[in-house]
C-alpha positions in Angstrom: 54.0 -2.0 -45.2 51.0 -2.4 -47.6 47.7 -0.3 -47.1 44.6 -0.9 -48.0 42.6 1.8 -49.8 39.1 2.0 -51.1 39.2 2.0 -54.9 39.0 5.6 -56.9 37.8 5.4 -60.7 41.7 7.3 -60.7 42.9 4.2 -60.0 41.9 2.7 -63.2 44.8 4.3 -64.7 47.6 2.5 -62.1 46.4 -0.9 -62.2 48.4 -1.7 -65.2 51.1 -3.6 -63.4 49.0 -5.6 -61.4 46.9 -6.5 -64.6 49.9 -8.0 -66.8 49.1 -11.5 -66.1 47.7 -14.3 -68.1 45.0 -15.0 -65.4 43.8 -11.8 -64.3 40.6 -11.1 -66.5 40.8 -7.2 -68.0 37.6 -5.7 -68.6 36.5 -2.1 -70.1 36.4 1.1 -68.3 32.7 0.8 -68.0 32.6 -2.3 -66.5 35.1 -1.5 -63.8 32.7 2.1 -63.8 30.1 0.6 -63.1 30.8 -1.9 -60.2 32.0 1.3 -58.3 29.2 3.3 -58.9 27.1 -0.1 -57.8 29.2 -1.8 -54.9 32.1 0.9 -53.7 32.3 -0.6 -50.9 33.6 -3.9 -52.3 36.0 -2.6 -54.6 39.4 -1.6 -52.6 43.5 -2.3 -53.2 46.2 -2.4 -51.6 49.2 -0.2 -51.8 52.6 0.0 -51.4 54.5 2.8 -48.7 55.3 4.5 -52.5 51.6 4.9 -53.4 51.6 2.0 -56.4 49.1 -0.2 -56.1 49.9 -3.9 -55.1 46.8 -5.8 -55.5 43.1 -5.2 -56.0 39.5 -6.8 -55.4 36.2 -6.5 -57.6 33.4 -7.2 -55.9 29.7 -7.4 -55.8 26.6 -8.0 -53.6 24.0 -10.7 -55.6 20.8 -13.0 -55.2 17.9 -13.5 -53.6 16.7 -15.4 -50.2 19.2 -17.6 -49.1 21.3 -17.1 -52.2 22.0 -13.8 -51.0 25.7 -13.6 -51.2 29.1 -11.4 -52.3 30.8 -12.5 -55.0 34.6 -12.2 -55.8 34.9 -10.6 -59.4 38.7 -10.4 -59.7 40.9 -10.4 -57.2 44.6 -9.5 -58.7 48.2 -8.7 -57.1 51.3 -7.9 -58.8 53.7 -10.7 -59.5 56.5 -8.9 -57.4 53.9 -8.7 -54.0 52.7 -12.2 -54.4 53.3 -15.0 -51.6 53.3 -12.4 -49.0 49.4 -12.4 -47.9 47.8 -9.7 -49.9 45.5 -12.4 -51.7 44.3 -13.3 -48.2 44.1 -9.8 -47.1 41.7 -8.6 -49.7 39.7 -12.1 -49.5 39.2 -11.6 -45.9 38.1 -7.6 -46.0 35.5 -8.6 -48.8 34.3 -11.2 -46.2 33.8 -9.1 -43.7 31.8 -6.2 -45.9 30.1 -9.0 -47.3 28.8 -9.7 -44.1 28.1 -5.9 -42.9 26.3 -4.5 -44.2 25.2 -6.7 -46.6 24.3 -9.4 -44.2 25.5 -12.2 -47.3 24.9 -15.9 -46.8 28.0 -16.8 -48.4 31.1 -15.1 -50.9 31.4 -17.2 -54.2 33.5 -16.7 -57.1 34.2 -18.6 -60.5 38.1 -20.1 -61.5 39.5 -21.6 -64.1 39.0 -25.3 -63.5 43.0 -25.5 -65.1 43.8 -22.9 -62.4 45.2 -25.6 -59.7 47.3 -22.7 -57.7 44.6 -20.3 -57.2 42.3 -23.3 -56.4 45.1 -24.5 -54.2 44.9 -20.9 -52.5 41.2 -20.1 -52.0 41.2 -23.9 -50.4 43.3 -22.7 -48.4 41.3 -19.8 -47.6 38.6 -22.0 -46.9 36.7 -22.1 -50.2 35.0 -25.5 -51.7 34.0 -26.4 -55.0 30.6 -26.0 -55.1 29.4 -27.3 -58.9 31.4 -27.2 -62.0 29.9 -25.3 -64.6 30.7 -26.7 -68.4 32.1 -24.6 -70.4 32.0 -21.1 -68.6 35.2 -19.7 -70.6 35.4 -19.9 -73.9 35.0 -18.1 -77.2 31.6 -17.5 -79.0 31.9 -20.0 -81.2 33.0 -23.1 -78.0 36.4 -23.7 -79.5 38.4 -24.0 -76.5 35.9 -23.7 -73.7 37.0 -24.2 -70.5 35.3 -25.2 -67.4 34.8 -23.4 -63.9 34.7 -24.2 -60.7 32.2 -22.0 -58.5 33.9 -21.7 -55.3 31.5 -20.8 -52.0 32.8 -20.3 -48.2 29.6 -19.8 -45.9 29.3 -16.9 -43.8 28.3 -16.9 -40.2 24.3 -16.2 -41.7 24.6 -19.5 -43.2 24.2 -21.3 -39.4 23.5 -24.5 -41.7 25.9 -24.6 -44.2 23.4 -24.6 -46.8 25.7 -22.8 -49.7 28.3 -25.6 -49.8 28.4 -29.4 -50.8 30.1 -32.1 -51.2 31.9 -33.2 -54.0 31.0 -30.4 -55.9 34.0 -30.9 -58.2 31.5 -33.8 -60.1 28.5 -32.1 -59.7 28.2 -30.4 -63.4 25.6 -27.4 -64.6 25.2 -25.6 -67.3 26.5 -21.9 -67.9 23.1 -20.8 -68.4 21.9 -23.0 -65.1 23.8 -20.6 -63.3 22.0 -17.6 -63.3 18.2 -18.8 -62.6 
């Protein structure tokens, strides 16, 4: 049985396993630091009956009006817990405290647009391409830039729908269009 936990700075030090793989994104102490101190309540894990930690979620509250929203940071399980629901369990529970307290109009989140299985899974959760933004990974100098997909599932405060679209998988931005 897997529990889920809020997530402890502590913690930083037993996430190792769940961070060896070629998709999660690894960030510095301070960064991880400082979306605890900001939004504890959206970072959590999940942990085995031995106390290791099987999976873990990153996540923030952002925006203004009606792009008020949470956003999925990085969401990462262990290669050996994968397949069993853990992904959908930590998706689900940053939902629902995306919706109390922080009353959200939608959760998005950014993918590798080469990253068919975990496109393939947050479909599944629900999740449509909203716009693809050009280039959003890459190295400074745009040798092998890569494109993203923003990803959006509307909350119940989203009565209208208003965060999604249509074909958003053609609909191309900008990375800097992103954050006006």
């Amino acid at each position: 049985m897997t529990s889920l936990k809020p997530f402890h700075a502590t913690d930083l030090f037993r996430v190792n396993a769940v961070n060896l793989d070629v998709l999660t994104e690894n960030y510095n102490i301070s960064f991880y630091l400082s979306y605890l101190a900001q939004w504890p309540s959206l970072f959590f894990s999940t942990e085995n009956p031995q106390g290791e930690i099987t999976g873990y979620m990153m996540g923030k509250a952002e925006g203004r009006g009606k792009e008020w929203h949470g956003h999925v940071t990085c969401l990462s399980v262990a290669a050996d817990y994968r397949r069993i629901g853990l992904a959908r369990t930590l998706v689900e529970n940053l939902e629902r405290r995306s919706e109390d307290p922080y009353d959200a109009y939608f959760i998005d989140l950014f993918v590798r647009a080469s990253n068919a299985l975990a496109i393939g899974m947050y479909r599944n959760f629900g999740y449509s391409v909203y716009r693809r933004v050009v280039g959003y990974y890459g190295s400074d100098d745009g040798v092998d830039n890569e494109d993203a997909f923003d990803m959006r599932k509307p909350l119940k405060r989203d009565k209208n729908r208003d965060s999604i679209r249509e074909d958003g998988e053609n609909f191309r931005v900008r990375p800097e269009d992103v954050y006006l």
